[in-house]
C-alpha positions as CSV (number, residue, x, y, z in Angstrom):
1,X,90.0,109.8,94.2
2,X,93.0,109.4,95.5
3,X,92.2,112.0,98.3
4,X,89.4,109.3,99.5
5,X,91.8,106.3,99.6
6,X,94.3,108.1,101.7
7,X,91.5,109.4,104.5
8,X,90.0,105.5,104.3
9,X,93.7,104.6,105.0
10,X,94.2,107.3,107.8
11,X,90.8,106.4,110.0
12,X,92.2,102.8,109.8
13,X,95.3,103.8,110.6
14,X,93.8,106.4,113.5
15,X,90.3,105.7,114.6
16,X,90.3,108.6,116.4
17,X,90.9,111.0,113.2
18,X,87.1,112.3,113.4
19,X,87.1,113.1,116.7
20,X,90.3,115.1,116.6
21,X,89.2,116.9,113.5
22,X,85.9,117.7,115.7
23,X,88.0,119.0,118.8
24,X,90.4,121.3,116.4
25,X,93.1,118.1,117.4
26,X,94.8,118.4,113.6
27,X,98.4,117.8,114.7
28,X,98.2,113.6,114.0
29,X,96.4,113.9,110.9
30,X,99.4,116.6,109.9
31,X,101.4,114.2,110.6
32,X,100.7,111.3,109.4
33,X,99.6,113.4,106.0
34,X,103.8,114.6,106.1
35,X,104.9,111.3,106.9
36,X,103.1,109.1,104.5
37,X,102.5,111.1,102.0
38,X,104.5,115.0,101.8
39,X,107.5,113.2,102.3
40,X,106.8,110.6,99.9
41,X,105.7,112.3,97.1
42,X,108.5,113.6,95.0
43,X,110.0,109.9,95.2
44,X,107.2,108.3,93.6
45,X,104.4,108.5,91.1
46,X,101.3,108.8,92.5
47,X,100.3,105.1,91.3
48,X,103.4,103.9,93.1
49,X,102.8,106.2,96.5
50,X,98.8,105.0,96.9
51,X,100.2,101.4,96.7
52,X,102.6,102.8,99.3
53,X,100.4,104.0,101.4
54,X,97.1,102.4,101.3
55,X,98.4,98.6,99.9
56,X,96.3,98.8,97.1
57,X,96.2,100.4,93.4
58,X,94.0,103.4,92.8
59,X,90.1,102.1,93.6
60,X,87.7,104.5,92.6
61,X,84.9,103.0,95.2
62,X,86.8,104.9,97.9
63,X,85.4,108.0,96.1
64,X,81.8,106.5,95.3
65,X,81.5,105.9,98.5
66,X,82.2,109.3,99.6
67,X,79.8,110.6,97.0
68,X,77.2,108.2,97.8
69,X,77.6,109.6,101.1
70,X,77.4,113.0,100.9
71,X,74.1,113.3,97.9
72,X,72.5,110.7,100.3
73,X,73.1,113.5,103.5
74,X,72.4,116.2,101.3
75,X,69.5,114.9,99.0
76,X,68.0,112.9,101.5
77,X,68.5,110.2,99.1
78,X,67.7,106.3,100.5
C-alpha cells in the first residue's frame, strides 16, 4: 500500500516517470526514491514518512486503484 502512494506521489511529482522507466532513464526515480524516502526512513515511522512524503495518512485506494487496474488489463474485466 504504501508502495502505491509513494509512485502516485512521484508521477505527480515527475510526469515524465513512465517514460523514463520505458527508455531504461531510472536515475530520477533513484533519486527521488533516496531523497524522499531512503534517507528518510530510519527518522520516522512509516505513518509519519507517508505523511512526509505524499501529504496525506496511509489511503488504501492508492492500492485499489492499482489492483483495479491491473485484474481489469489482465482479466479483461469492464
Amino acid at each position: 500500500m504504501y508502495a502505491c502512494q509513494f509512485y502516485q506521489t512521484l508521477l505527480s511529482e515527475q510526469p515524465d516517470t513512465e517514460r523514463n522507466i520505458a527508455i531504461g532513464n531510472f536515475a530520477p526515480i533513484k533519486n527521488w526514491l533516496n531523497d524522499k524516502i531512503h534517507r528518510q526512513g530510519r527518522l520516522y515511522s512509516p505513518q509519519e514518512l507517508v505523511k512526509r512524503v505524499t501529504g496525506e495518512a496511509l489511503n488504501p485506494d492508492y492500492f485499489v486503484d492499482y489492483l483495479k487496474r491491473k485484474y481489469s488489463e489482465v482479466y479483461n474485466l469492464t
